[in-house]
C-alpha positions in Angstrom: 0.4 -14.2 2.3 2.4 -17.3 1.3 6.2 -16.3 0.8 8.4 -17.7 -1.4 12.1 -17.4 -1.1 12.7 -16.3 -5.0 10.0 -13.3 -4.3 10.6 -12.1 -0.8 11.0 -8.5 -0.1 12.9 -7.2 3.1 14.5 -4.0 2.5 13.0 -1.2 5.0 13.8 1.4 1.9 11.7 -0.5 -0.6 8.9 -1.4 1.4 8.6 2.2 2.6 8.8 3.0 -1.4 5.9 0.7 -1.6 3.6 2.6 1.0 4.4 5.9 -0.2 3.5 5.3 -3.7 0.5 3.3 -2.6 -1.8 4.9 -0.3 -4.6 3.1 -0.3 -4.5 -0.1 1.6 -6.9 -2.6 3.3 -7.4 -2.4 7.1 -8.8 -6.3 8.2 -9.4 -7.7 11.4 -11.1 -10.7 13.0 -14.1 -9.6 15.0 -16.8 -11.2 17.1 -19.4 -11.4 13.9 -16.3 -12.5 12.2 -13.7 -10.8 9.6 -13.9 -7.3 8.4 -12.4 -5.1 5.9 -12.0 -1.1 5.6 -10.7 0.7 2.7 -8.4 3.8 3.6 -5.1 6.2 2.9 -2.6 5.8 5.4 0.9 7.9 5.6 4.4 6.7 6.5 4.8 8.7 9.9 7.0 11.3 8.9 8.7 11.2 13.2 10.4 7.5 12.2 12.4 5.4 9.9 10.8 2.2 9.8 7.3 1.0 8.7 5.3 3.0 11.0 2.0 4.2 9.2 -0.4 6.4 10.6 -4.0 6.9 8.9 -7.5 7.2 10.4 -10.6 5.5 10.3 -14.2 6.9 10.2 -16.8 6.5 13.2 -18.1 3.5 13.9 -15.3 1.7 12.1 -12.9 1.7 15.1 -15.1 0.2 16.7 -15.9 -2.5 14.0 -12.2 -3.0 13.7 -11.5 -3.2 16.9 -8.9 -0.4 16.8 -6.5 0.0 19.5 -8.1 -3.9 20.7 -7.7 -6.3 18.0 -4.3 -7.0 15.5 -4.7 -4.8 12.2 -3.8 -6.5 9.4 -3.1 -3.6 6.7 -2.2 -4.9 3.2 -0.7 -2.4 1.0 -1.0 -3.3 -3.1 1.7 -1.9 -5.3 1.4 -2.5 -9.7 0.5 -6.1 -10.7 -1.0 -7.5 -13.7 -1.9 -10.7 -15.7 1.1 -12.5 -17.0 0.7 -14.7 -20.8 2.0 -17.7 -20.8 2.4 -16.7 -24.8 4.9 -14.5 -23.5 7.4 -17.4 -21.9 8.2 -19.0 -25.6 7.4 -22.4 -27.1 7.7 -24.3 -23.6 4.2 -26.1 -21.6 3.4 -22.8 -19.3 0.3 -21.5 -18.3 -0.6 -18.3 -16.9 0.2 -16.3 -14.0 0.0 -12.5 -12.0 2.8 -10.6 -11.2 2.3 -8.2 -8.3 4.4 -6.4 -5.5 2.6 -6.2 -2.3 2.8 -6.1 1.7 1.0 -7.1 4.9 2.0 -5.3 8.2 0.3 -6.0 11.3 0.2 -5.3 15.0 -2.4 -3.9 17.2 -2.7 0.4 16.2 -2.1 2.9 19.1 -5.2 5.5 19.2 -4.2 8.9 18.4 -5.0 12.0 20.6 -7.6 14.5 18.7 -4.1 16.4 18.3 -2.3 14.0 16.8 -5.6 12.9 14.6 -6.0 16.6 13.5 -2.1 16.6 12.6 -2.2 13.3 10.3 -5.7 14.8 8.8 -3.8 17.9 7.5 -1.0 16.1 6.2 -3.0 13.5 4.3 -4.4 16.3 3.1 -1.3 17.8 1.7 0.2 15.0 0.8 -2.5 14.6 -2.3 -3.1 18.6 -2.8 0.1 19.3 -3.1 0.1 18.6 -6.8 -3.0 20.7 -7.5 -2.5 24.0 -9.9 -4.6 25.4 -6.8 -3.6 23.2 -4.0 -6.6 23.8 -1.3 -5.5 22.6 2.2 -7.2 21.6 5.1 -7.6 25.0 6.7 -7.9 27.1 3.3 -10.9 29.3 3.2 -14.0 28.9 2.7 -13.4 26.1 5.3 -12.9 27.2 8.9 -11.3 25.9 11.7 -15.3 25.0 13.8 -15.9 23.3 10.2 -12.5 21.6 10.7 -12.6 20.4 14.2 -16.3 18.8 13.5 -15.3 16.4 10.5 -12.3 15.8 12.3 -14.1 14.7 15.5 -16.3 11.9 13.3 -12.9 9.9 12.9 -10.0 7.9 14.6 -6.4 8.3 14.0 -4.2 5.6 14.7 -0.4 4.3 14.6 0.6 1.4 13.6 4.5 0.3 14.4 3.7 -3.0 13.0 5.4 -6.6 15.0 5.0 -8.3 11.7 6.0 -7.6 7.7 5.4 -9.8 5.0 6.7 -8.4 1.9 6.2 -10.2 -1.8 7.7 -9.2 -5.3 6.7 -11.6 -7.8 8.0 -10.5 -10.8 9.4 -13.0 -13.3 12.5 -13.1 -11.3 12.5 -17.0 -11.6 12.6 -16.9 -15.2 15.0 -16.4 -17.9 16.2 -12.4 -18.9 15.8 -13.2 -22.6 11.9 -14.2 -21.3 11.5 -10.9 -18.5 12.7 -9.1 -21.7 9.7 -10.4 -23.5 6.9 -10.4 -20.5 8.4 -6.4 -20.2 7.9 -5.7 -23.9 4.7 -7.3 -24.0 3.1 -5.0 -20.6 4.4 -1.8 -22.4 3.0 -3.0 -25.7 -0.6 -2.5 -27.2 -2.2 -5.2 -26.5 -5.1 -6.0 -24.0 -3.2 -6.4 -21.3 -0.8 -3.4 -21.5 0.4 -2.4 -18.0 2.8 0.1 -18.1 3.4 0.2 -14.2 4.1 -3.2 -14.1 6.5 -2.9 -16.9 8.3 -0.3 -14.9 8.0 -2.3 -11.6 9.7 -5.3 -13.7 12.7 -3.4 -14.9 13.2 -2.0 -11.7 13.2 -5.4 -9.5 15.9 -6.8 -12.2 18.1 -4.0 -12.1 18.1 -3.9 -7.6 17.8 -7.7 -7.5 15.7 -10.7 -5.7 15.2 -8.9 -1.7 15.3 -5.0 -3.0 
């Protein structure tokens, strides 16, 4: 991801924000038939305070991404939407897309079947948890020889990652009156109403450019 210094994104505590309110992230590598992709959850591993994720994979996608072998490249996408240039005033403008995303990578430590079983029940939790019924991992009618043999069809891993690339593009290189007006415009009622992004716009203006 090309940086740029007006958008860059540093701070451990926002980054971490960014992973915990978006899950779902893009595992890629470089194989020997070339690059692939995986879609998975992953969890910030609740033993550190840095941008350690843990997650697993299904079987045979280890092996396709090369886990534990090959660098992971794990992007993480937070809000972003379709900027109008309608919104910047009567200057020459054309459009843009304002986003908040990451890219950690480093080659993932393989986790025991203990350690797997452990990150299973928490990523389980972690999204049950907000259920008028929450059902976890081990909640009946599921038992614990139903447990063990899903869990043994995947691969947990860790990733401490050796390189970050954090981006938050948004607006910050233009005027308040005009962030003022891109912000009222996301939360309005027109096609391209975006709520999150909104938010995610007021709340990079308030903390400032690296927050």
């Amino acid at each position: 991801m090309r940086q740029n210094p007006s958008f860059v994104m540093t701070d451990i505590a926002e980054l971490r924000r960014l992973i915990e309110l978006n899950p779902w992230v893009t595992l890629m590598s470089a194989g020997p038939d070339g690059l692939v992709a995986s879609h998975y959850a992953v969890l910030l591993d609740d033993t550190r305070d840095d941008l350690t994720i843990v997650g697993h994979v299904g079987k045979p996608d280890d092996a396709i991404l090369g886990l534990g072998e090959r660098e992971l490249l794990v992007v993480v996408q937070g809000p972003h939407g379709y900027i109008s240039p309608s919104w910047y005033g009567d200057v020459a403008a054309v459009p843009t897309w304002n986003f908040i995303s990451a890219h950690l990578s480093g080659i993932p430590e393989i986790l025991t079947a203990e350690e797997n079983l452990m990150v299973l029940d928490r990523l389980v939790d972690r999204f049950e948890r907000g259920m008028p019924h929450p059902r976890g991992m081990w909640e009946r009618p599921n038992d614990e020889a139903f447990v063990q043999r899903l869990a043994s069809g995947t691969v947990g891993f860790r990733l401490t990652p050796s390189r970050v690339v954090g981006k938050r593009k948004m607006s910050q290189n233009r005027s308040s009156d005009v962030v003022d007006t891109i912000i009222a415009g996301l939360e309005g009622t027109g096609v391209h109403t975006n709520e999150p992004l909104a938010t995610e716009m007021r709340r990079a203006r308030l903390r400032g450019v690296d927050a």
